[in-house]
C-alpha positions in Angstrom: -7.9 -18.1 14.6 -7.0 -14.2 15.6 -10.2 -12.6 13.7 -11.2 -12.5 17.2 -8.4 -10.8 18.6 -8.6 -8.3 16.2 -11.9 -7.5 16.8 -11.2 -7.0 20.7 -8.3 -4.7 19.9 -10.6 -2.3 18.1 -13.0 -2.7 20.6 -10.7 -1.6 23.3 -9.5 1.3 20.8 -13.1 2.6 20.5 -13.5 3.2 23.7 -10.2 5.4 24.3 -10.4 9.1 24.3 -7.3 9.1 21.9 -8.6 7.2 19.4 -11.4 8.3 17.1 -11.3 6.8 13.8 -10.2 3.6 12.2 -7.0 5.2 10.9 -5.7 5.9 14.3 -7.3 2.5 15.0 -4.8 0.6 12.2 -2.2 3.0 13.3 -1.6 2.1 16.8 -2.5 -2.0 16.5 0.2 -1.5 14.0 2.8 -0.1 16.0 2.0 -3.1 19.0 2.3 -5.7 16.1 5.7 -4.6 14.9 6.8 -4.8 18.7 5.4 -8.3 19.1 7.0 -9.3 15.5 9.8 -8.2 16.7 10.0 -10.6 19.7 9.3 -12.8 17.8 12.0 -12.6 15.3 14.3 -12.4 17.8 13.6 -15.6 19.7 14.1 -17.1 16.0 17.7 -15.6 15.3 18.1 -17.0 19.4 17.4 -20.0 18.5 18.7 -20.5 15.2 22.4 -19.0 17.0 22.2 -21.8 19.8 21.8 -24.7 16.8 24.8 -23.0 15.3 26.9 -23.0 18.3 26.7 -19.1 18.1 25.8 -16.2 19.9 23.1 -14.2 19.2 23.3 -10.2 20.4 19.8 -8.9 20.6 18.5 -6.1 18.9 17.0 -4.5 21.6 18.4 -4.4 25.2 16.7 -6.1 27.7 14.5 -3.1 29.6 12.8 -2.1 26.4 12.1 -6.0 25.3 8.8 -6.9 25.1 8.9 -9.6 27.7 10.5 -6.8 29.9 7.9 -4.1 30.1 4.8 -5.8 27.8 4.7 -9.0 29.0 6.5 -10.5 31.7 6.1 -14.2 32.5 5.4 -16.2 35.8 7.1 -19.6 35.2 4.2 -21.4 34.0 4.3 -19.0 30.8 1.3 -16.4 32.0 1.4 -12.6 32.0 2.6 -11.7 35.1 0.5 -9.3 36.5 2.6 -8.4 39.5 5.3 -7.4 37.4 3.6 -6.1 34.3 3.5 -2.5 34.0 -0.4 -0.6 33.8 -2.5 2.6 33.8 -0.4 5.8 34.0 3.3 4.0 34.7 2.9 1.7 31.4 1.7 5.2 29.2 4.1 7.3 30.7 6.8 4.2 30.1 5.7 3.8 26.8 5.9 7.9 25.6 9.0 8.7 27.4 11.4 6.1 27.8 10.4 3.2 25.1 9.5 5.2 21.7 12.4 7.5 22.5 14.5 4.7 23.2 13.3 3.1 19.5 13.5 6.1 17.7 17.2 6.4 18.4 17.8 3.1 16.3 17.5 5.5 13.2 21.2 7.2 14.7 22.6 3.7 15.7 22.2 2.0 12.4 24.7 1.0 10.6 22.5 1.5 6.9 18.9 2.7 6.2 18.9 -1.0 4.6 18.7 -3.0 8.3 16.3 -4.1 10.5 17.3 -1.3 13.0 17.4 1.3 10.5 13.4 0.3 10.1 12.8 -0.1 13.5 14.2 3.5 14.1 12.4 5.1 11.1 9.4 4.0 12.3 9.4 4.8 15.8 10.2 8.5 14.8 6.9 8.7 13.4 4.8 7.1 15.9 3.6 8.2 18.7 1.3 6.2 21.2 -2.4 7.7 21.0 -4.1 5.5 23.8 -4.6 8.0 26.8 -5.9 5.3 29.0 -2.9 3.3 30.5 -5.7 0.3 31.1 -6.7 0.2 27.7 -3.6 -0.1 26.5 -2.6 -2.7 28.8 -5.7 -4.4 27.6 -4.5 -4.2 23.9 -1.0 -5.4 24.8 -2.6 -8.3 26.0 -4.5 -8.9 23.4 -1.8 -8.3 20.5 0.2 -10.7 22.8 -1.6 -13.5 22.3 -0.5 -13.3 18.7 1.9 -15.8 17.4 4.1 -15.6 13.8 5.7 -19.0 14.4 4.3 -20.5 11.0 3.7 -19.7 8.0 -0.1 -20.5 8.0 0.1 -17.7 11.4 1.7 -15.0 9.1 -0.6 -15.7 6.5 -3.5 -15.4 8.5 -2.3 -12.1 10.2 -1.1 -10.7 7.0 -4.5 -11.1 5.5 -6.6 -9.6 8.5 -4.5 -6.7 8.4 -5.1 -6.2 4.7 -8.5 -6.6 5.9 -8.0 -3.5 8.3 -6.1 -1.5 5.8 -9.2 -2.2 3.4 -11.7 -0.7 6.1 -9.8 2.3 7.1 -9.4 3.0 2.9 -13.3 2.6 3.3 -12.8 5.4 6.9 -13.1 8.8 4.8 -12.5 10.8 2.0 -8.9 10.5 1.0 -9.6 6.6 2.2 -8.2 6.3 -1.5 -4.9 7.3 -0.7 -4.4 3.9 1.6 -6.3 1.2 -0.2 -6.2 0.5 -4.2 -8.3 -2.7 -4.6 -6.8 -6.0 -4.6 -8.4 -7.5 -7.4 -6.9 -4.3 -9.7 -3.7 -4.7 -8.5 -3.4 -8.5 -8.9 -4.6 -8.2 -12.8 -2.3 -5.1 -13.2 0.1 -7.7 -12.0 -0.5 -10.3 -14.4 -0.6 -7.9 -16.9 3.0 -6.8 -16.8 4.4 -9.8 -15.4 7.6 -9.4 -13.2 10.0 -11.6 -12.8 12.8 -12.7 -9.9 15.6 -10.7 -10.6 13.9 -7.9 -11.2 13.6 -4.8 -9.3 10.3 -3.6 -8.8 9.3 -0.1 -7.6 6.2 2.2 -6.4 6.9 5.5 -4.9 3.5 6.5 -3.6 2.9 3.3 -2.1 0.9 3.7 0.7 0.0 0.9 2.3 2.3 -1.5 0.0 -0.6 -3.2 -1.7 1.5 -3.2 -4.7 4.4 -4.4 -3.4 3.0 -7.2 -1.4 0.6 -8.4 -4.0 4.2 -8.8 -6.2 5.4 -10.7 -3.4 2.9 -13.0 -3.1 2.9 -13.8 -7.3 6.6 -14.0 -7.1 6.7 -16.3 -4.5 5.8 -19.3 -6.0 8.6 -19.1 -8.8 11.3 -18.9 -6.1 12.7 -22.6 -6.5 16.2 -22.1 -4.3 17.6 -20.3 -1.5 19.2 -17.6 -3.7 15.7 -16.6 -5.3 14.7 -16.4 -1.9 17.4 -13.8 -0.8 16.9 -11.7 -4.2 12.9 -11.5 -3.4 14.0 -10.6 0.1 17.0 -8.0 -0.1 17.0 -7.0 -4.1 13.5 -6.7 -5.7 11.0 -4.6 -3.7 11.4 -0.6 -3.6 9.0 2.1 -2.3 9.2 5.2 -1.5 6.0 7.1 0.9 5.7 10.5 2.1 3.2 10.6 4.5 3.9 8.7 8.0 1.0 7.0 8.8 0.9 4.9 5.3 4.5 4.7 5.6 4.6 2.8 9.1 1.5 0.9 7.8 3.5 -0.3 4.3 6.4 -1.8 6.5 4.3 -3.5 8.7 2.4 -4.7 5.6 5.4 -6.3 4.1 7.0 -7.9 7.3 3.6 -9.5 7.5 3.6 -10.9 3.8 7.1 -12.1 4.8 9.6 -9.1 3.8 12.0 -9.0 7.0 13.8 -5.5 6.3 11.2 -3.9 3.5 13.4 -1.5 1.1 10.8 1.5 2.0 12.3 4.7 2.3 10.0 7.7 4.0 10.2 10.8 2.0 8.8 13.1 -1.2 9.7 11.2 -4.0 8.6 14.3 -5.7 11.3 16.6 -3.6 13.9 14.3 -6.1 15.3 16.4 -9.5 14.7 14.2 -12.2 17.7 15.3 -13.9 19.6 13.8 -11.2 18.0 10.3 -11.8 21.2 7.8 -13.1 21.1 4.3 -14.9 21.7 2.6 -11.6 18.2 4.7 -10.1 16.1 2.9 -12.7 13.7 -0.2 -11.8 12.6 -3.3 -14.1 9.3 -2.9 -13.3 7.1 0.3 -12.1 3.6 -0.5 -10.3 1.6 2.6 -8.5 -1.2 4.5 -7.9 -0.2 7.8 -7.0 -2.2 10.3 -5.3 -5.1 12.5 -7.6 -5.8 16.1 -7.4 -2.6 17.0 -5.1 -1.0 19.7 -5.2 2.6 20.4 -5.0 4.6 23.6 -3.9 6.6 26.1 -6.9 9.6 24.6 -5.6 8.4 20.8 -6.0 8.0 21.6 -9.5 11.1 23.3 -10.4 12.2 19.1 -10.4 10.2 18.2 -13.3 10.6 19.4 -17.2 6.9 19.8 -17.3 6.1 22.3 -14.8 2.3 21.3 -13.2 0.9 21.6 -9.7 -1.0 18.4 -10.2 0.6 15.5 -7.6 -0.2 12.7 -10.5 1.0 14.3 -13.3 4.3 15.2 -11.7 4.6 11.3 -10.5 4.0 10.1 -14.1 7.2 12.1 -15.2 9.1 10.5 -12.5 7.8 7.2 -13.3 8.5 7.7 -16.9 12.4 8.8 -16.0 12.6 6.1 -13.2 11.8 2.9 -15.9 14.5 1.3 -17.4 15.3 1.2 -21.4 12.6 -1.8 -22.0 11.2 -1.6 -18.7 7.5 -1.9 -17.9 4.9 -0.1 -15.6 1.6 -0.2 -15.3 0.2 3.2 -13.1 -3.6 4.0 -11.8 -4.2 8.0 -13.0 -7.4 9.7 -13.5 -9.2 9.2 -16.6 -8.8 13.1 -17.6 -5.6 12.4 -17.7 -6.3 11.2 -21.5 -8.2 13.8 -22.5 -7.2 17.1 -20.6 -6.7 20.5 -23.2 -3.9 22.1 -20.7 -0.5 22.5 -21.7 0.9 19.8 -18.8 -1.7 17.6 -20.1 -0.8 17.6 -23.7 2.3 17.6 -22.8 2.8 15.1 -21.1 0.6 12.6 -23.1 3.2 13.3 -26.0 6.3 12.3 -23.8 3.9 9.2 -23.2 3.3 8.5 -26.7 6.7 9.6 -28.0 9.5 7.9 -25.3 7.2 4.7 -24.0 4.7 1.6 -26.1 1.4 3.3 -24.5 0.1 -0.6 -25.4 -2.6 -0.8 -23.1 -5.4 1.5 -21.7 -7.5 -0.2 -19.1 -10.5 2.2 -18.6 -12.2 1.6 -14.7 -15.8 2.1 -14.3 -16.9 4.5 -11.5 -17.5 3.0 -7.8 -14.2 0.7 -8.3 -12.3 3.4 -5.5 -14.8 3.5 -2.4 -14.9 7.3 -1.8 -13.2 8.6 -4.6 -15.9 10.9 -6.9 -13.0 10.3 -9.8 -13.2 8.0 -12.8 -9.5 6.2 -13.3 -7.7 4.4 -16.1 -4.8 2.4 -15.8 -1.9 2.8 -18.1 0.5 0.0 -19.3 3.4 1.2 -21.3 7.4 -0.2 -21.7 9.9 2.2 -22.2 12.5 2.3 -25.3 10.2 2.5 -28.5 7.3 5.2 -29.2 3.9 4.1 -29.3 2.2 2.4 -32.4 -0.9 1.7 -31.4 -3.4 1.6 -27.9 -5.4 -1.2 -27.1 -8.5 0.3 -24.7 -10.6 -1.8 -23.1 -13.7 -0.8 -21.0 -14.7 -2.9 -18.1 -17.6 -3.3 -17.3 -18.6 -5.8 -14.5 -22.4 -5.6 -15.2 -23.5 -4.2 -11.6 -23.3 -1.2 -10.0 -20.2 -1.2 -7.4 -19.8 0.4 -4.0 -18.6 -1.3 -0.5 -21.2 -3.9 -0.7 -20.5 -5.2 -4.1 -16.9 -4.1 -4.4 -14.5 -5.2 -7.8 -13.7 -8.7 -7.5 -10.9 -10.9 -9.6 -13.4 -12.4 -12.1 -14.4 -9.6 -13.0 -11.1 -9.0 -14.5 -10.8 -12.4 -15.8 -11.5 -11.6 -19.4 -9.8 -8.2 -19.4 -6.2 -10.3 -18.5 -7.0 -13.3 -21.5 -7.9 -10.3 -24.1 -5.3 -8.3 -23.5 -2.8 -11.3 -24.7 -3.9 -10.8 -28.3 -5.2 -6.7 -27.9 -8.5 -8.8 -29.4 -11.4 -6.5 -30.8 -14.6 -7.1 -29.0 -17.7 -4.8 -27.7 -15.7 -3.7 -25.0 -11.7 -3.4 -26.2 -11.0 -1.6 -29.6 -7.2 -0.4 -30.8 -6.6 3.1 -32.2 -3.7 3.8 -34.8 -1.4 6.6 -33.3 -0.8 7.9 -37.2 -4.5 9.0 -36.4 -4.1 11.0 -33.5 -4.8 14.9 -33.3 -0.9 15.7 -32.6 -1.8 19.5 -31.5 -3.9 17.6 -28.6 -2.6 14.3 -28.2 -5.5 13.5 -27.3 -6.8 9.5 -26.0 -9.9 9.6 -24.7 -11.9 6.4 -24.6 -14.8 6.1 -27.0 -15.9 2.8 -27.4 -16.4 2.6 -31.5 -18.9 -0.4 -30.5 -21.3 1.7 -28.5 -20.2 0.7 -24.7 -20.8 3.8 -22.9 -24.2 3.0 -22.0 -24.2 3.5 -17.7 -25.2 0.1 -16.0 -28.9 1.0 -14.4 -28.8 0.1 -10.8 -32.2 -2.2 -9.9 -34.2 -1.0 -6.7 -32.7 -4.0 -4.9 -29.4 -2.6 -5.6 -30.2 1.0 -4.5 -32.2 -0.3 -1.1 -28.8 -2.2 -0.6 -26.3 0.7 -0.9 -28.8 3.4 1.5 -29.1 0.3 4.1 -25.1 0.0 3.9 -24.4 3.8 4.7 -27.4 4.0 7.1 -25.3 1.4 8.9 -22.2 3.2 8.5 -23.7 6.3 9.6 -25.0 4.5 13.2 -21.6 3.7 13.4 -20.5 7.6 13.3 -22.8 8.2 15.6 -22.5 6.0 18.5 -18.4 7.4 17.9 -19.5 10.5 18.2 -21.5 10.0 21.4 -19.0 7.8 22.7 -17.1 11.5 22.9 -19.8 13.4 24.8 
């Protein structure tokens, strides 16, 4: 139903001066669609106030509402074009009296937990990129014609912007940073198996994937109204430092249904973990955080275990965040395991020694699109010292990139085994008692021979050159679009 009018909106944004990528693409549909949310949301409170026999007091005053400036109506419920604002009046509108105007929500707040509060945060990291004043009248109207009345609407919008979150991961080099694959996440997930009442947490959590994708299995076990509010208000935390992924995560999560996400823009690595209390600590700890970072002298003065690497210093908070008997299951690159420096081997033993290391699910290369690193992901509850480590190596039989990405079956036997930490060619256990304790070392070698690399066929190669031939047209018709 709006596949269509997504597509128009990045055409439009590929023809604007101000827009050159499918980041800033994402980025500025995304600011548009919070608006029109918004308006949305707000005619719902309306209405539900007038069944009441209440009155409803708007959120935002009536010159910066979207009917005012975005879409006025005639009275047969068209765009009125008389009245609607275009070309250099609607830009100069948009960058000097409406984001302003939004922004300030952030100082009128009455917590960082409300809906203004988020609209504020937001809005003091956006800033409209569209130069032409006719294009972005032409995406207004597009984004307008939007609706998030039902639930089958939401869903549909919620998974085309996944969709667009996927493509701009795909965009570039650190495309990584925004997009960790569905199908991981979902068996990561399983895995660890949160339940309502339980607070969950990710602080590097870019575009939300995590947090979403724990909505969405959650959802189904909320049988009354009160399960509702926890999922809403008590269950989901995140914390993201960079502004882009952080606008992009709450517009992620009002999408899957989250009205006021509990995402908080900042370093979680700027926090001492000596300061961390009982009542900082989360149930449940999903994440991905950001490989081959690295963080200021000062950053590192927070940790016990003094590293410049971004990963290893969010594995220490991660560790110190988890509740007594809590669980987490975190993405890291496979080096990780086997690394000789002191961080390394430190680190590993804290692992070993304060968490159940239970599970080590080792990824085969290709399953990041543009990442050149190999990852594992760890599964450990904190409370008793690890015993023994299950490993298990997945392999999905092809070789992976964008046209053949991971995909849920593949994981389907990796979930089932890892019930009974069964023995097979590709999962093995290894006793802890037989460890190297001046190394700590736990790198994956498959006892039953597995390392063998899947040989791509010719088909297989053909497919992957035609793919970034294509991608590379694409660069290029950008590129001279700029001439």
């Amino acid at each position: 139903m709006f596949e269509q009018t997504f597509k128009n909106i990045d055409d439009i944004l590929h023809k604007d001066a101000g827009c050159t990528s499918e980041l800033d693409y994402t980025e500025q549909s995304s600011w548009l669609l919070f608006l029109k949310y918004l308006d949305a949301l707000e005619r719902d409170k309306a209405l539900e106030a007038e069944l009441e026999g209440k009155r409803y007091q708007p959120i935002i005053d009536a010159d910066h509402r979207w009917e005012a400036w975005a879409a006025p109506r005639t009275p047969d419920g068209r765009i009125d074009h008389n009245a609607a604002l275009t070309g250099d009046d609607l830009r100069d509108f948009v960058n000097w009296r409406l984001i302003p105007y939004l922004a300030g929500f952030k100082q009128r707040a009455s917590g960082p937990n409300t809906i203004e509060y988020k609209i504020g945060e937001v809005f003091s990291e956006i800033k409209n990129k569209i130069q032409s004043g006719y294009n972005l009248r032409d995406v207004i109207e597009r984004v307008d014609e939007l609706r998030f009345g039902s639930q089958t609407e939401k869903h549909e919008l919620s998974h085309l912007y996944e969709a667009k979150i996927k493509n701009m991961g795909n965009a570039g080099r650190n495309g990584g940073e925004y997009y960790t694959p569905r199908p991981l996440i979902r068996a990561m997930i399983k895995v660890v198996a949160p339940h309502i009442g339980e607070r969950i947490y990710d602080g590097a959590c870019g575009s939300a994937g995590f947090l979403c994708e724990a909505f969405d299995y959650l959802l189904p076990q909320a049988t009354k109204a009160d399960d509702l509010a926890t999922l809403q208000t008590r269950t989901f935390y995140g914390k993201e430092k960079k502004s882009l992924a952080y606008v992009i995560a709450i517009m992620n999560m009002i999408l899957h249904g989250i009205e006021a996400p509990n995402v908080v823009h900042a370093n979680t690595l700027a926090d001492n973990l000596s300061d961390i209390q009982d009542r900082d600590r989360f149930d449940v700890i999903l994440a991905n955080p950001p490989f081959g970072g690295k963080e200021r002298k000062e950053v590192q003065q927070n940790f016990p275990i003094k590293t410049g690497e971004t990963a290893f210093l969010f594995l220490q908070h991660f560790i110190k965040t988890l509740k007594a008997g809590g669980r987490a299951a975190i993405v890291i690159k496979n080096t990780f395991l086997s690394n000789t420096d002191n961080a390394s081997t430190s680190i590993r033993q804290l692992l070993l020694e304060s968490c159940n290391l239970h599970t080590v699910l080792d990824c085969p290369g290709g399953t990041f699109q543009g990442a050149g690193v190999k990852t594992v992901v760890l599964f450990f509850n904190k409370g008793e010292p690890t015993r023994r480590v299950w490993f298990y190596q997945l392999d999905v039989g092809r070789n992976m990139g964008k046209t053949n990405p991971l995909n849920d079956a593949d994981l389907v036997d990796f979930i089932e085994q890892q019930k009974t930490y069964s023995d097979s060619a590709r999962s093995w256990s290894v006793d802890v008692a037989g460890i190297d304790t001046a190394t700590f070392d736990l790198s994956v070698k498959n006892p039953n021979g597995g390392d063998e690399v899947a040989l791509r066929t010719p088909q297989e190669i053909l497919d992957e050159i035609e793919a970034l031939d294509a991608e590379s047209a694409d660069v290029l018709t950008t590129i001279r679009g700029l001439l």
